[in-house]
C-alpha beads as a LAMMPS data file, in Angstrom:
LAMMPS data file: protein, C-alpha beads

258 atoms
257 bonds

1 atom types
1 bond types

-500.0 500.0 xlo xhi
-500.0 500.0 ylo yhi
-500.0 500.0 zlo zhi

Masses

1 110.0

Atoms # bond

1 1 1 -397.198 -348.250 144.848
2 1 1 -396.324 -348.961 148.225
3 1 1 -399.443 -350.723 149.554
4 1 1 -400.052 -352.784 145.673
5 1 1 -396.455 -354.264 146.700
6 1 1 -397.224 -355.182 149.914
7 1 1 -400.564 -356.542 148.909
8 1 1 -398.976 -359.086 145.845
9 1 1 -396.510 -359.951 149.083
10 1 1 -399.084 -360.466 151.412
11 1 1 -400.959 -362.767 148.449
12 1 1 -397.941 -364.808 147.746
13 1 1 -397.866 -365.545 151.441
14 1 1 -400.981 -366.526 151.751
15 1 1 -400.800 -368.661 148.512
16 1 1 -397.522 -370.254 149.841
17 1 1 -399.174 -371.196 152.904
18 1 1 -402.035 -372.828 151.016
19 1 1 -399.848 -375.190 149.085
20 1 1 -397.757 -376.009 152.303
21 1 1 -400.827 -376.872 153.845
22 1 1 -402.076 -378.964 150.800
23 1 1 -398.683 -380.643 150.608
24 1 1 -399.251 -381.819 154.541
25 1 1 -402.483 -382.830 153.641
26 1 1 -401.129 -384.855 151.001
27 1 1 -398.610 -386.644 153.026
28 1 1 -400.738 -387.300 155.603
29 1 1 -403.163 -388.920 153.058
30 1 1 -399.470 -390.799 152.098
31 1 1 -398.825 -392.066 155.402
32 1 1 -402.253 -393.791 156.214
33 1 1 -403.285 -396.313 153.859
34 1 1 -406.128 -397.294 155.584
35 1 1 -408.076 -394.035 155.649
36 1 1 -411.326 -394.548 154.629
37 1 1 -411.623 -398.216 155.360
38 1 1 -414.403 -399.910 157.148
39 1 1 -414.265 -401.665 160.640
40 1 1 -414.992 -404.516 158.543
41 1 1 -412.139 -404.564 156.447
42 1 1 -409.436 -403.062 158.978
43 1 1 -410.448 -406.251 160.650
44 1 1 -410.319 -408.700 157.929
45 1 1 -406.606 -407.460 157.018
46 1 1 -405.568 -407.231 160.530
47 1 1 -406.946 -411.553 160.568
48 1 1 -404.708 -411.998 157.355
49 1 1 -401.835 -410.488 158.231
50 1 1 -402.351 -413.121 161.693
51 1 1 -402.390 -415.873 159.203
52 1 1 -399.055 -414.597 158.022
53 1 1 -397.649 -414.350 161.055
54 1 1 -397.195 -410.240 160.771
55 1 1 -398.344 -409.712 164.156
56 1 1 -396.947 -406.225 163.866
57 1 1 -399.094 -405.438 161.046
58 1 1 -402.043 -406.567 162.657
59 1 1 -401.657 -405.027 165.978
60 1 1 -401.494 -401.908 164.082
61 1 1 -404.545 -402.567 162.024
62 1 1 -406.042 -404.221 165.700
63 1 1 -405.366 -400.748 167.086
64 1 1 -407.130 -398.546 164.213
65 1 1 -409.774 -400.273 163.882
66 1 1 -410.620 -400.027 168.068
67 1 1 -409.810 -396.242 168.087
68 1 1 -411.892 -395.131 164.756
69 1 1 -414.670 -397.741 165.357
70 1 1 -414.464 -398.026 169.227
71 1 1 -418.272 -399.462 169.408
72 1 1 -419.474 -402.671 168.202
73 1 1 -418.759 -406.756 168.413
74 1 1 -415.496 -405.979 165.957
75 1 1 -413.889 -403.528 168.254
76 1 1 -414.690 -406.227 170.923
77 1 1 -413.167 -408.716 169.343
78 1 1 -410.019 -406.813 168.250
79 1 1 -409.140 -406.000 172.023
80 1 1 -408.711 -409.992 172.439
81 1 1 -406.922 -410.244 169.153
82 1 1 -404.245 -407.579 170.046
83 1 1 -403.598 -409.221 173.562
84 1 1 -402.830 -412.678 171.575
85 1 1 -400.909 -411.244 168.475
86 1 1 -398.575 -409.228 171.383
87 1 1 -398.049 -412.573 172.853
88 1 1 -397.572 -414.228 169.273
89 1 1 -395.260 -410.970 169.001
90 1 1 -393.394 -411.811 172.034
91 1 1 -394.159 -408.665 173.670
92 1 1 -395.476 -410.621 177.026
93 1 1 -395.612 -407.458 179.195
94 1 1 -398.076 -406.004 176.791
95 1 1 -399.777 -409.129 176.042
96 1 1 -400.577 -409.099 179.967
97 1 1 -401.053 -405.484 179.927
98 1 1 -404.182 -406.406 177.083
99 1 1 -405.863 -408.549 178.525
100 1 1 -405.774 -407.230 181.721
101 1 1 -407.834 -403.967 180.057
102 1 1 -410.207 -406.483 178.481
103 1 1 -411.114 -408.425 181.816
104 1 1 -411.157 -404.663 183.580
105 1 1 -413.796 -402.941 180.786
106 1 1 -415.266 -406.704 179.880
107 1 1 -415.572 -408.859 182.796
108 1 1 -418.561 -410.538 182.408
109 1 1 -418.496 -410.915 178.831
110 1 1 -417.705 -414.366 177.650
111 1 1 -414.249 -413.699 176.290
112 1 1 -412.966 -412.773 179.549
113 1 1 -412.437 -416.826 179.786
114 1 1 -410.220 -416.260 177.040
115 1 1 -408.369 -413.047 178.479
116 1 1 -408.258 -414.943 181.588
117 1 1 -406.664 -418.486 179.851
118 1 1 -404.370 -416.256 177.457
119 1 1 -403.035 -414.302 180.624
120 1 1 -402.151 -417.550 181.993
121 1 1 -400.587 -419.238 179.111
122 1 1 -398.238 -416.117 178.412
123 1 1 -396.923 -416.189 182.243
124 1 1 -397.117 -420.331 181.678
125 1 1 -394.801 -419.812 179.125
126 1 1 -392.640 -417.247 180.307
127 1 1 -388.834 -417.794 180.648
128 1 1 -388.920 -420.803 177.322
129 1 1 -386.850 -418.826 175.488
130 1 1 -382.834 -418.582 175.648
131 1 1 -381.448 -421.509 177.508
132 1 1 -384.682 -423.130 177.597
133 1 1 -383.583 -424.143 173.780
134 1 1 -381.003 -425.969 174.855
135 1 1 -381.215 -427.554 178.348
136 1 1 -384.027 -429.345 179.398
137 1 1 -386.501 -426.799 181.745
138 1 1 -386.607 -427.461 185.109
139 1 1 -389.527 -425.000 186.495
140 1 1 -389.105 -426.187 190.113
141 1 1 -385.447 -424.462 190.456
142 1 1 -387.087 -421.371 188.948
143 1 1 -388.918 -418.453 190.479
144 1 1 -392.095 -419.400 191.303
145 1 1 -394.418 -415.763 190.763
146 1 1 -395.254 -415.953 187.749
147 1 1 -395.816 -419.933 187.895
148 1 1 -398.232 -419.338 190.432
149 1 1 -400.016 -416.034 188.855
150 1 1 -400.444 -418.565 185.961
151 1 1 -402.068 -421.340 188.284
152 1 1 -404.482 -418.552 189.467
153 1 1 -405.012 -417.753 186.067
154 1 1 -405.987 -420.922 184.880
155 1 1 -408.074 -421.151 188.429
156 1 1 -410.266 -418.902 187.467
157 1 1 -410.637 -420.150 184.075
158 1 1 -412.117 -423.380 185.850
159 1 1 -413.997 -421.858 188.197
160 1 1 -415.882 -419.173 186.426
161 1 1 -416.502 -419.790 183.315
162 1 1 -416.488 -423.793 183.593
163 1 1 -418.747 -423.759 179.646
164 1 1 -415.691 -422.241 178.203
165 1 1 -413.482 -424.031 175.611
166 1 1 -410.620 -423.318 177.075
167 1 1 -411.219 -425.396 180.072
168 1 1 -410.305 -429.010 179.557
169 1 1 -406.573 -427.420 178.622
170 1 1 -406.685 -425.063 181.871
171 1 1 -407.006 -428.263 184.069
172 1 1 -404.467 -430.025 182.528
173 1 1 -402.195 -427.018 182.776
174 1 1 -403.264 -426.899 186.368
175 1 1 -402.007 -430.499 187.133
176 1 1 -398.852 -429.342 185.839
177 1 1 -398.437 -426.631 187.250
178 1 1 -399.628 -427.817 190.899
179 1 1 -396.632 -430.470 190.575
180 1 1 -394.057 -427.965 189.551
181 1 1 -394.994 -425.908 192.443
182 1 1 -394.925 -428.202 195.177
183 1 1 -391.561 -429.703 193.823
184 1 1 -390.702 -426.132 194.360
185 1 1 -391.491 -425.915 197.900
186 1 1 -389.950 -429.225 198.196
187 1 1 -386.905 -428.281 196.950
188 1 1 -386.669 -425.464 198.986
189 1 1 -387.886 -427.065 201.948
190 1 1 -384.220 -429.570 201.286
191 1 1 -382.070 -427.034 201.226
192 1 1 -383.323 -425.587 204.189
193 1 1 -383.119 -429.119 205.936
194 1 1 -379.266 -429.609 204.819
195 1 1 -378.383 -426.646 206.129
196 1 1 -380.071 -427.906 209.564
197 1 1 -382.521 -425.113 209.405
198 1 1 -385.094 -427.619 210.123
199 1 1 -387.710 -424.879 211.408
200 1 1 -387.689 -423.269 208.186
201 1 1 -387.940 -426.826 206.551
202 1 1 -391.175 -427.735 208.206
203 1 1 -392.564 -424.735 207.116
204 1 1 -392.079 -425.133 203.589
205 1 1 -393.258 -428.482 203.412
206 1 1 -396.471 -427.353 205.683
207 1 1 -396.732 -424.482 203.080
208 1 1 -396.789 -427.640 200.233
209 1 1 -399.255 -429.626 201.878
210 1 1 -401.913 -426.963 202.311
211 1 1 -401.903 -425.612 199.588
212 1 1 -400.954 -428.546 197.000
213 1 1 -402.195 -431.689 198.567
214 1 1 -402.419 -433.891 195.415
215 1 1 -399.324 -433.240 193.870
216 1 1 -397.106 -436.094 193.323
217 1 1 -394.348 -434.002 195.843
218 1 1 -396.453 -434.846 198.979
219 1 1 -395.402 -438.608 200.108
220 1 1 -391.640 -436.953 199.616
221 1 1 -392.777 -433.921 201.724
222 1 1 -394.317 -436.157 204.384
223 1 1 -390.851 -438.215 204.568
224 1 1 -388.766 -435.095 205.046
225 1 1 -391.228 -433.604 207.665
226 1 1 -390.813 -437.165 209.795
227 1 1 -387.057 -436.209 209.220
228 1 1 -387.166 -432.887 210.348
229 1 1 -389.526 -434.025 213.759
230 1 1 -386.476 -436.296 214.259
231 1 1 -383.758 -434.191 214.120
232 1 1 -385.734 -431.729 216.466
233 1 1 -386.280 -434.128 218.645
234 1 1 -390.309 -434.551 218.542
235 1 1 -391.020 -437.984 218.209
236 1 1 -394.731 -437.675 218.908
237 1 1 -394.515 -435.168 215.961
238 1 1 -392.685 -437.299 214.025
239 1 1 -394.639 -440.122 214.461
240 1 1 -397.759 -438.458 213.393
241 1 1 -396.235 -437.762 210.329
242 1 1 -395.127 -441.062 209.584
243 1 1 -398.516 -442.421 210.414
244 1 1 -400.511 -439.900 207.306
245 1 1 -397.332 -441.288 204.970
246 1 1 -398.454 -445.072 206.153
247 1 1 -401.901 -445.007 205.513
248 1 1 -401.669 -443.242 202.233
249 1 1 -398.484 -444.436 200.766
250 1 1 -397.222 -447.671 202.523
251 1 1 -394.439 -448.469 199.817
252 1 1 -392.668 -445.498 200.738
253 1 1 -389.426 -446.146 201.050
254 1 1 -389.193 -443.817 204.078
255 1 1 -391.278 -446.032 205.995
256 1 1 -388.475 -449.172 205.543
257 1 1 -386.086 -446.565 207.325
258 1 1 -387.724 -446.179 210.328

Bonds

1 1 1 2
2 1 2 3
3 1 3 4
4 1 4 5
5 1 5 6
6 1 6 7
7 1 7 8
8 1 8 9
9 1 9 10
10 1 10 11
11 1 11 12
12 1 12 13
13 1 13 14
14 1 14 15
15 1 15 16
16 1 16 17
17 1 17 18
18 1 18 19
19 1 19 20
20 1 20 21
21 1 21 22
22 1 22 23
23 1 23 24
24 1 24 25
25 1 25 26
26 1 26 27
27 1 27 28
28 1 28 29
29 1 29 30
30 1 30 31
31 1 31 32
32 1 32 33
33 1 33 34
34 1 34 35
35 1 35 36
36 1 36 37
37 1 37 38
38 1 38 39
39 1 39 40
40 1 40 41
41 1 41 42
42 1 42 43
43 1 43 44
44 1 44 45
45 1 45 46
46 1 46 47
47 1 47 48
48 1 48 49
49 1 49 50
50 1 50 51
51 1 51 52
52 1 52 53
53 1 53 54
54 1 54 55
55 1 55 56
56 1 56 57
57 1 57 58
58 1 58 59
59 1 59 60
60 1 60 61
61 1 61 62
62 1 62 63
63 1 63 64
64 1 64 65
65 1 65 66
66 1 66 67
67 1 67 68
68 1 68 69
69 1 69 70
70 1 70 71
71 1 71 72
72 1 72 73
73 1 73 74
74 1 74 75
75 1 75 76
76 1 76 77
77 1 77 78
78 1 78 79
79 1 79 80
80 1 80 81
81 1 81 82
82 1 82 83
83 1 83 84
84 1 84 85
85 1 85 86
86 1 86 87
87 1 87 88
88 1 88 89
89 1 89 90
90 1 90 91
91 1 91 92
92 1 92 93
93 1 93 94
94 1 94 95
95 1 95 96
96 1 96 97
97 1 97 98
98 1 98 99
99 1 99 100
100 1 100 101
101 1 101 102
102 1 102 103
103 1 103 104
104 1 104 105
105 1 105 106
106 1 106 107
107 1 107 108
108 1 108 109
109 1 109 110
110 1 110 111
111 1 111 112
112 1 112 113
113 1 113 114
114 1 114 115
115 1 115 116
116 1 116 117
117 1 117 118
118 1 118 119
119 1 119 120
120 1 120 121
121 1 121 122
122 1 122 123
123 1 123 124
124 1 124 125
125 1 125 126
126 1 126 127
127 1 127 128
128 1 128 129
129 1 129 130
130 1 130 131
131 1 131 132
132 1 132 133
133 1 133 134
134 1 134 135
135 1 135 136
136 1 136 137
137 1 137 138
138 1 138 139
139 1 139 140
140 1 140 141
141 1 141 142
142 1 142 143
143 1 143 144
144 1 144 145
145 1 145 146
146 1 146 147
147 1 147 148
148 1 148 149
149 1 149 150
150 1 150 151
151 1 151 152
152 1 152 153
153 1 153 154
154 1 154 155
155 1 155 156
156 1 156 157
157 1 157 158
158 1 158 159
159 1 159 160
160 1 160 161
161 1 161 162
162 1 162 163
163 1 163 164
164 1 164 165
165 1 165 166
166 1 166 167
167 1 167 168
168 1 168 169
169 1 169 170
170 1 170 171
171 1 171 172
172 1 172 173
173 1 173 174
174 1 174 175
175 1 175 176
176 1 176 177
177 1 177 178
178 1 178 179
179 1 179 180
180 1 180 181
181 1 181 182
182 1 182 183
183 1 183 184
184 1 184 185
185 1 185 186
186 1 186 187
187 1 187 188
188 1 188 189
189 1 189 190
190 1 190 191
191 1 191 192
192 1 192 193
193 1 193 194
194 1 194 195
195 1 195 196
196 1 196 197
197 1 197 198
198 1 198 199
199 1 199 200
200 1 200 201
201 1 201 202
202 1 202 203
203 1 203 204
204 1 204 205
205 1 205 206
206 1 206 207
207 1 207 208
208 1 208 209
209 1 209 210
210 1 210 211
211 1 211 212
212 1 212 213
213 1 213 214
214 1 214 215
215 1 215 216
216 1 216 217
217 1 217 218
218 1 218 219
219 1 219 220
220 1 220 221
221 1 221 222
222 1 222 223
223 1 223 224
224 1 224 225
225 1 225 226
226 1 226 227
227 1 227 228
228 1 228 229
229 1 229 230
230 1 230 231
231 1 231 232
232 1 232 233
233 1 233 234
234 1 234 235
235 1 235 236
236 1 236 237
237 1 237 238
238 1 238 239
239 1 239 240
240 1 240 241
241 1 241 242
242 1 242 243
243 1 243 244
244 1 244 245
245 1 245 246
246 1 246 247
247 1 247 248
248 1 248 249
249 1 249 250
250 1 250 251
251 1 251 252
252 1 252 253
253 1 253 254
254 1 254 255
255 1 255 256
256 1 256 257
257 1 257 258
């Protein structure tokens, strides 16, 4: 009697553990739409929900798609898209964080141009949010890193993979960029000066004309390193200075002063 008791418990247990088990099953079938789909068609709804601007969406669907289907041009491709709908997304750390897997696992394939170009235009754009809506954006007075990370960015767009599309708008960006950097360094380089730390002066504005020669900063630089000669009392110094600013700029207004 005993034992037949035990036995209908030990069944019900059982049985009760089967329909938990089917239940979980169940939800889990609930919670993932997508099971069963194709690489093809994770990818095509991860591209329309990028048309309508649910980056979220498509991350996720980005992000299935690469670990079910991790071989193949698709899985390739949907490393790139993640890095650019994380940007879209404003998640710029992991935008960064993206494409710096893609160039590490890809980087001789042809979209590492892209990973490369996107990298810079998400550290390009850094910092154009908040105030940047409502006063005008003077990159020179900010900090320079992540100007300059950019610039390298775009550097290597140019430079290695000079067939890409994206290279026309990385030298642009590079212009841009080269200007904001050296009025930087010039700015820097003033405050210095003003302060009479002329020393320190002289070498920001050395710093500036090695390493951004054409920048539209330079004839300013020049003028303020004649300055700074002066007031530490090297003419011959001084004079060499002025000299470089004559030949290449002789409108400068520097030149009237002395």
């Amino acid at each position: 009697m005993h034992t037949a008791k035990r036995g209908a418990g030990f069944a019900r247990v059982l049985a009760c553990l089967g329909l938990t088990l089917a239940l979980l099953a169940g939800c889990a079938h609930q919670r993932d739409p997508t099971a069963g789909w194709s690489a093809q068609r994770l990818y095509d709804e991860a591209k329309q929900s990028m048309e309508r601007a649910d980056f979220q969406q498509a991350i996720e669907y980005f992000e299935t798609l690469e670990a079910r289907y991790p071989f193949g041009d698709l899985a390739l491709q949907a490393q790139l898209d993640i890095a650019y709908s994380y940007y879209r997304y404003g998640e710029n750390a992991s935008a960064i964080a993206a494409a710096d897997r893609f160039i590490k696992l890809h980087p001789t394939h042809e979209g590492a141009a892209y990973a490369h170009y996107l990298r810079g235009l998400v550290r390009y754009n850094q910092g154009n949010n908040l105030l940047g809506h409502f006063f005008p954006r003077n990159m020179a007075n900010m900090d320079p890193s992540l100007l300059r990370q950019a610039f390298s960015d775009f550097q290597t767009v140019v430079r290695e993979h000079p067939q890409s599309r994206y290279v026309d708008d990385a030298r642009q960006r590079l212009v841009y960029l080269r200007n904001e950097l050296a009025q930087h360094e010039l700015n820097v380089a003033r405050f210095y000066f003003d302060r009479s730390a002329y020393a320190a002066a002289l070498n920001r504005v050395d710093y500036l004309l090695s390493h951004y020669d054409r920048a539209a900063s330079v004839p300013d630089a020049l003028a303020l390193k004649i300055d700074a000669y002066r007031a530490l009392d090297m003419p011959d110094l001084a004079e060499d200075a002025r000299r470089v600013l004559a030949r290449n700029w002789p409108e400068h207004s520097a030149l009237a002063d002395s």
